[in-house]
VEXBA-181741 format. One record per atom (N, C-alpha, C, O): residue number from 1; x, y, z. Coordinates in steps of 0.02 Angstrom, whole numbers, plus 50000, padded with zeros to 5 digits. Example, Ala and Ser with C-alpha at 12.3 -4.5 7.8 and 13.67 -1.06 7.14 Angstrom:
! VEXBA-181741
(1, (50660, 49716, 50390))
(1, (50615, 49775, 50390))
(1, (50660, 49835, 50390))
(1, (50712, 49834, 50423))
(2, (50642, 49888, 50354))
(2, (50684, 49947, 50357))
(2, (50645, 50002, 50394))
(2, (50670, 50057, 50402))
END
This chain:
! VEXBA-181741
(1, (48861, 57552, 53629))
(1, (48889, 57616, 53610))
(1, (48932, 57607, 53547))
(1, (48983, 57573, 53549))
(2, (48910, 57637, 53493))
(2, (48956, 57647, 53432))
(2, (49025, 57652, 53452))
(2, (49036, 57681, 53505))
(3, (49083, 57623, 53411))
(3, (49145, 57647, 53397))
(3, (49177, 57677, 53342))
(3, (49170, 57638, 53295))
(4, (49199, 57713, 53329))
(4, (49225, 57747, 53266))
(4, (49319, 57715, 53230))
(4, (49375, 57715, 53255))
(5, (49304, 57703, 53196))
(5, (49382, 57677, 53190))
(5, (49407, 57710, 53148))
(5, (49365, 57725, 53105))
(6, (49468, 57734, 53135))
(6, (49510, 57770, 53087))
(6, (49549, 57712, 53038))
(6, (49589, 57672, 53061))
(7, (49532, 57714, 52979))
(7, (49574, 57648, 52926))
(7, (49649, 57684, 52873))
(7, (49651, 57715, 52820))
(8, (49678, 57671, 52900))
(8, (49740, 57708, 52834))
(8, (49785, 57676, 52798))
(8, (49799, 57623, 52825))
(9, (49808, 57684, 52759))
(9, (49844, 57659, 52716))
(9, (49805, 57618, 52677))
(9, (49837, 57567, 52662))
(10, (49740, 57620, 52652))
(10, (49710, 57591, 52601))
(10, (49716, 57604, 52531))
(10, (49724, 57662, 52511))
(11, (49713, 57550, 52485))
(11, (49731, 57556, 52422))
(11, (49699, 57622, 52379))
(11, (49646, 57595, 52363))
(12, (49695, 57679, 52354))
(12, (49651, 57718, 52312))
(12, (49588, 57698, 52279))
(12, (49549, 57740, 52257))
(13, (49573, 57604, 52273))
(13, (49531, 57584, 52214))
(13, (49467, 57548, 52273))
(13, (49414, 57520, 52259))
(14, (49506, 57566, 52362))
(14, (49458, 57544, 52374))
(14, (49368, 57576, 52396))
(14, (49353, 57635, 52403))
(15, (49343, 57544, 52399))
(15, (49265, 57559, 52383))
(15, (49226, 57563, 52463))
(15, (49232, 57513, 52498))
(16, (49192, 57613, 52487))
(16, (49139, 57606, 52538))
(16, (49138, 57554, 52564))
(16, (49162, 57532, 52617))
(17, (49092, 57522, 52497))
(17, (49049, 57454, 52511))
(17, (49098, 57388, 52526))
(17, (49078, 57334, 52548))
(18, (49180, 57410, 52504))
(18, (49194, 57337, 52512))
(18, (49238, 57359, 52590))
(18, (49248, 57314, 52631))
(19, (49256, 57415, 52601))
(19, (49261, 57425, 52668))
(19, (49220, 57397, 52715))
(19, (49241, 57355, 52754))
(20, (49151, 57422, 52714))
(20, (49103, 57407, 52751))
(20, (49119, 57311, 52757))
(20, (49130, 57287, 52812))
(21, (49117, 57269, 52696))
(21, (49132, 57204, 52683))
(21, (49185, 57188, 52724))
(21, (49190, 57146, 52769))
(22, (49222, 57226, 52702))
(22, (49313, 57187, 52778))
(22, (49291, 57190, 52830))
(22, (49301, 57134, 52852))
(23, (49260, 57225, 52878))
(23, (49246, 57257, 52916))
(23, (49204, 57203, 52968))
(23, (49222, 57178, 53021))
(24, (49120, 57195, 52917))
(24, (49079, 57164, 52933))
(24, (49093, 57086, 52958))
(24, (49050, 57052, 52986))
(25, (49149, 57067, 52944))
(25, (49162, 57006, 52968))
(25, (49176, 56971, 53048))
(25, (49177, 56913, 53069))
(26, (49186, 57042, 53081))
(26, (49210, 57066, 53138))
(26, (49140, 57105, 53175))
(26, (49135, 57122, 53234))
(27, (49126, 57106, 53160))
(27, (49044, 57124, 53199))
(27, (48999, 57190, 53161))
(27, (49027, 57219, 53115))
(28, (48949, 57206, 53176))
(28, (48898, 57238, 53137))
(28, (48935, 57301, 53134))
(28, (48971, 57326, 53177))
(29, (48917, 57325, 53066))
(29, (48949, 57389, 53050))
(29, (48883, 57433, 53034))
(29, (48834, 57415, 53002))
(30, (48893, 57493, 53063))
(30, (48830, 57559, 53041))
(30, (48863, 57579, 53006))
(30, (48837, 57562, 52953))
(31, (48910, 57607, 52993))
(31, (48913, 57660, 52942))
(31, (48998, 57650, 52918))
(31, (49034, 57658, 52967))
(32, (49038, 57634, 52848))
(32, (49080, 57620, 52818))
(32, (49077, 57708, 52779))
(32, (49025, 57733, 52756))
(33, (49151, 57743, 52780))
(33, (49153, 57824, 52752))
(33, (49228, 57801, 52720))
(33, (49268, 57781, 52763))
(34, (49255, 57802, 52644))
(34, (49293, 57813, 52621))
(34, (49299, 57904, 52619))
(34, (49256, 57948, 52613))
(35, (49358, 57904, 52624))
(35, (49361, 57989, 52594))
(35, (49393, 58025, 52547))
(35, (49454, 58019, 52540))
(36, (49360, 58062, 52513))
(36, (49380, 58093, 52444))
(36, (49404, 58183, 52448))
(36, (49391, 58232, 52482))
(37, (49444, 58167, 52391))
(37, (49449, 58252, 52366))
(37, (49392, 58273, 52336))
(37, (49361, 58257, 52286))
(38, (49385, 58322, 52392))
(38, (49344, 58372, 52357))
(38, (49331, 58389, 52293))
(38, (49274, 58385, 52268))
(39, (49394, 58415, 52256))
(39, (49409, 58439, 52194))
(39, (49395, 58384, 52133))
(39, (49367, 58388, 52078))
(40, (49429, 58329, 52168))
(40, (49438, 58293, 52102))
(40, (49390, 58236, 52125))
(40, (49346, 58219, 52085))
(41, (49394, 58203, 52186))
(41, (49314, 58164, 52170))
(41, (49351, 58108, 52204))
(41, (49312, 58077, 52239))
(42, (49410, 58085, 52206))
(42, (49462, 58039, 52204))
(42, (49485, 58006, 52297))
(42, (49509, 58042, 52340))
(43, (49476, 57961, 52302))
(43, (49521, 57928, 52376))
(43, (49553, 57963, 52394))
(43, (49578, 57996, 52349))
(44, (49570, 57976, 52442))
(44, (49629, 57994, 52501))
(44, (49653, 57940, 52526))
(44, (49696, 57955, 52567))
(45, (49646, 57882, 52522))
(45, (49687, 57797, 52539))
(45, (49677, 57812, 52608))
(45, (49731, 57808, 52637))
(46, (49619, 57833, 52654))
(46, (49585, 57829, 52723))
(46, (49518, 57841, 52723))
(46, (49485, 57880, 52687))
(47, (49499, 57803, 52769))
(47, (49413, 57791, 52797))
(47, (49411, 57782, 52861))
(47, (49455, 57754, 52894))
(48, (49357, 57805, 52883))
(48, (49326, 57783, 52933))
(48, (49270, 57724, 52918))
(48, (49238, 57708, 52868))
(49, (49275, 57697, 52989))
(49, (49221, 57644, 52986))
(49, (49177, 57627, 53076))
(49, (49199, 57594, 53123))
(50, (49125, 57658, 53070))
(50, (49082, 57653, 53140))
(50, (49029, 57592, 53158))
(50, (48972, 57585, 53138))
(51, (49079, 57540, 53215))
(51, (49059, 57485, 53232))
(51, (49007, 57474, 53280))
(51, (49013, 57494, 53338))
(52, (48960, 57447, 53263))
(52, (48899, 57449, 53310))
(52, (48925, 57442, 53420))
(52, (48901, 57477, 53465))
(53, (48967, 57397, 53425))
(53, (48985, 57359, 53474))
(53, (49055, 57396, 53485))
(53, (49085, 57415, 53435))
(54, (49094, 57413, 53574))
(54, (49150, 57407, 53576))
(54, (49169, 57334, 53552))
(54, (49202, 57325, 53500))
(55, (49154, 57296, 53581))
(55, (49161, 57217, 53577))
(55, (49193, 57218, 53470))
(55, (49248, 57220, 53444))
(56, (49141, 57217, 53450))
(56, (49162, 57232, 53363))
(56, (49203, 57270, 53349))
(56, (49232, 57246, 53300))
(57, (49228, 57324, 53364))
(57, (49297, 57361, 53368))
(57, (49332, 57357, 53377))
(57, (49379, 57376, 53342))
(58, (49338, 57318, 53449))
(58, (49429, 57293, 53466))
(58, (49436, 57245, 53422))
(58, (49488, 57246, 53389))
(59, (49380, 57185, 53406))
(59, (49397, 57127, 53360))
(59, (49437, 57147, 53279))
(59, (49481, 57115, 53249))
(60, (49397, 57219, 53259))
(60, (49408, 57221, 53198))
(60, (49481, 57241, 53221))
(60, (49526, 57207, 53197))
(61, (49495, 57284, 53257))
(61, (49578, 57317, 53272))
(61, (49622, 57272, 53283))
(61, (49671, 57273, 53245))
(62, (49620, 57224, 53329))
(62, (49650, 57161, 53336))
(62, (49659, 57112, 53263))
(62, (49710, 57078, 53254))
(63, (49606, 57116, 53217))
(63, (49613, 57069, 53164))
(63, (49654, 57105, 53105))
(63, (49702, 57079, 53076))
(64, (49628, 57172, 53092))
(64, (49630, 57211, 53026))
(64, (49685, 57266, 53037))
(64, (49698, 57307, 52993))
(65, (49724, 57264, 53107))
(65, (49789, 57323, 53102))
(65, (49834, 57267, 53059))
(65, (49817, 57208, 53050))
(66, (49898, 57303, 53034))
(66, (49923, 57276, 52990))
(66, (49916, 57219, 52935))
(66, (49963, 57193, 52905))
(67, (49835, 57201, 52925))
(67, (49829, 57158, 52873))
(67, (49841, 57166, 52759))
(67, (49863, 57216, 52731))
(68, (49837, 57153, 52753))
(68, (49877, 57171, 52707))
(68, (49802, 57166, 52637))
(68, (49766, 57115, 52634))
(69, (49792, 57224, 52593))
(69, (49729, 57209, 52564))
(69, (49748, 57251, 52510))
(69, (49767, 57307, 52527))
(70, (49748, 57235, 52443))
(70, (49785, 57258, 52384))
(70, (49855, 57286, 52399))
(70, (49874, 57344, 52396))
(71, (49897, 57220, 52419))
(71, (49961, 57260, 52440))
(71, (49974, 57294, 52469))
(71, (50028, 57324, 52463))
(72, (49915, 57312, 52527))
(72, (49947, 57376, 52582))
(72, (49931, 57349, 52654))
(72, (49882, 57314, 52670))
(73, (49982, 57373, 52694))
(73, (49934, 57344, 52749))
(73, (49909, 57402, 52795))
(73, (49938, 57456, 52800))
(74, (49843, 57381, 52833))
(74, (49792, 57436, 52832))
(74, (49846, 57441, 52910))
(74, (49884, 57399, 52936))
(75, (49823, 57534, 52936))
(75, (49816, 57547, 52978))
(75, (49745, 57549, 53026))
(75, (49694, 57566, 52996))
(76, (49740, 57537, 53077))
(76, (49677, 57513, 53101))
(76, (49682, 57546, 53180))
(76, (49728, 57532, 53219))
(77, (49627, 57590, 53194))
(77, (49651, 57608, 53277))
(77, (49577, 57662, 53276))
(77, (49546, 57687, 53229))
(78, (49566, 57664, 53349))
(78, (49478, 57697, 53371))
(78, (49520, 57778, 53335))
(78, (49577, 57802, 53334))
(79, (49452, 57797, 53311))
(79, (49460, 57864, 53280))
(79, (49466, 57906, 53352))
(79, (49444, 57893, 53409))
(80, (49511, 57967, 53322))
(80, (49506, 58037, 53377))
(80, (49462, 58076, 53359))
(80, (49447, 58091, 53301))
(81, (49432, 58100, 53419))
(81, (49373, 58184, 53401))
(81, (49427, 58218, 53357))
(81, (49489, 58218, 53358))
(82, (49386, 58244, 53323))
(82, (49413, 58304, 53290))
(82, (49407, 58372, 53318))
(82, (49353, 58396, 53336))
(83, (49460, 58401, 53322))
(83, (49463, 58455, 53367))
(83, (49425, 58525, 53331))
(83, (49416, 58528, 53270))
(84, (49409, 58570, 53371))
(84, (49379, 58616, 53324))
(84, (49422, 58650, 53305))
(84, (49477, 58660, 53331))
(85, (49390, 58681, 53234))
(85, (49441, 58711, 53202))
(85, (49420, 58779, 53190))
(85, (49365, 58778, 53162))
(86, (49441, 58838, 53199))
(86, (49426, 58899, 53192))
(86, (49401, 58920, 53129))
(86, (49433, 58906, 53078))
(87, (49345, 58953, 53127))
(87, (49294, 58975, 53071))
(87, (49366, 59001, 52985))
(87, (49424, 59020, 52993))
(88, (49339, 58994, 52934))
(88, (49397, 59011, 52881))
(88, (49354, 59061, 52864))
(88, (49293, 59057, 52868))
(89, (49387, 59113, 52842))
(89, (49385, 59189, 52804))
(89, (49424, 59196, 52747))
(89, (49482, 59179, 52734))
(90, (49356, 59242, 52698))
(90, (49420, 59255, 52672))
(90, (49447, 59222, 52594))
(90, (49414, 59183, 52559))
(91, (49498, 59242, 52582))
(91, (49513, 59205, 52534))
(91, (49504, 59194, 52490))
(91, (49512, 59137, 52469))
(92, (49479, 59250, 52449))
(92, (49447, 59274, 52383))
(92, (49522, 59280, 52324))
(92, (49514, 59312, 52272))
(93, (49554, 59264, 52331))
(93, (49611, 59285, 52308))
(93, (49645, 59348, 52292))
(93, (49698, 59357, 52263))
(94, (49595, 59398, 52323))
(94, (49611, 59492, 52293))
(94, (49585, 59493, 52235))
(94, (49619, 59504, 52185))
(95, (49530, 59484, 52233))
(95, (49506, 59498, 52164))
(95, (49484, 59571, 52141))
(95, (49457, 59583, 52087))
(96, (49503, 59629, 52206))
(96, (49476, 59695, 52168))
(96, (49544, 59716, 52134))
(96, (49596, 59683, 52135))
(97, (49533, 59790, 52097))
(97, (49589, 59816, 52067))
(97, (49603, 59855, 52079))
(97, (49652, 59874, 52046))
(98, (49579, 59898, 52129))
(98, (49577, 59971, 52174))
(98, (49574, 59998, 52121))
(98, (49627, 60010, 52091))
(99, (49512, 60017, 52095))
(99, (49497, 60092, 52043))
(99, (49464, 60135, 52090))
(99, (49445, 60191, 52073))
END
């Protein structure tokens, strides 16, 4: 059964692929997700990372919480569901002029 892990406090410059790389050392990784602004294209200094194995998950959590990787040290812990979030409306900014 897959595990999902939540990664934070990562540097801005870091990359997918070298996530996926820290990671992989600690057992098979499916799927390495840095995450970006929308707007600008840019890191949010958090990722997820989904470990094939519980077994590979606790290892990576056990190895990679507080390790330290361009000067930061990562936060590391099993991701939470994301709760649902109520549909958005809306929000056009008022663009009529009432004529």
């Amino acid at each position: 059964m897959n595990r999902r892990l939540y990664v934070g406090n990562l540097a801005y410059s870091v990359t997918s692929d070298q996530l996926r790389a820290l990671f992989a050392d600690h057992g098979e990784v499916v799927e390495a997700t840095m995450i970006t602004d929308r707007a600008t294209g840019r890191s949010k200094g958090f990722g997820f990372v989904e470990m094939a194995s519980e077994d590979g998950a606790r290892k990576a959590i056990e190895a990679l919480n507080e390790f330290n990787v361009s000067g930061r040290n990562l936060m590391v812990n099993e991701a939470k569901e994301r709760e649902a979030q109520p549909p958005r409306h809306g929000g056009g900014g008022g663009g009529g002029r009432g004529r």
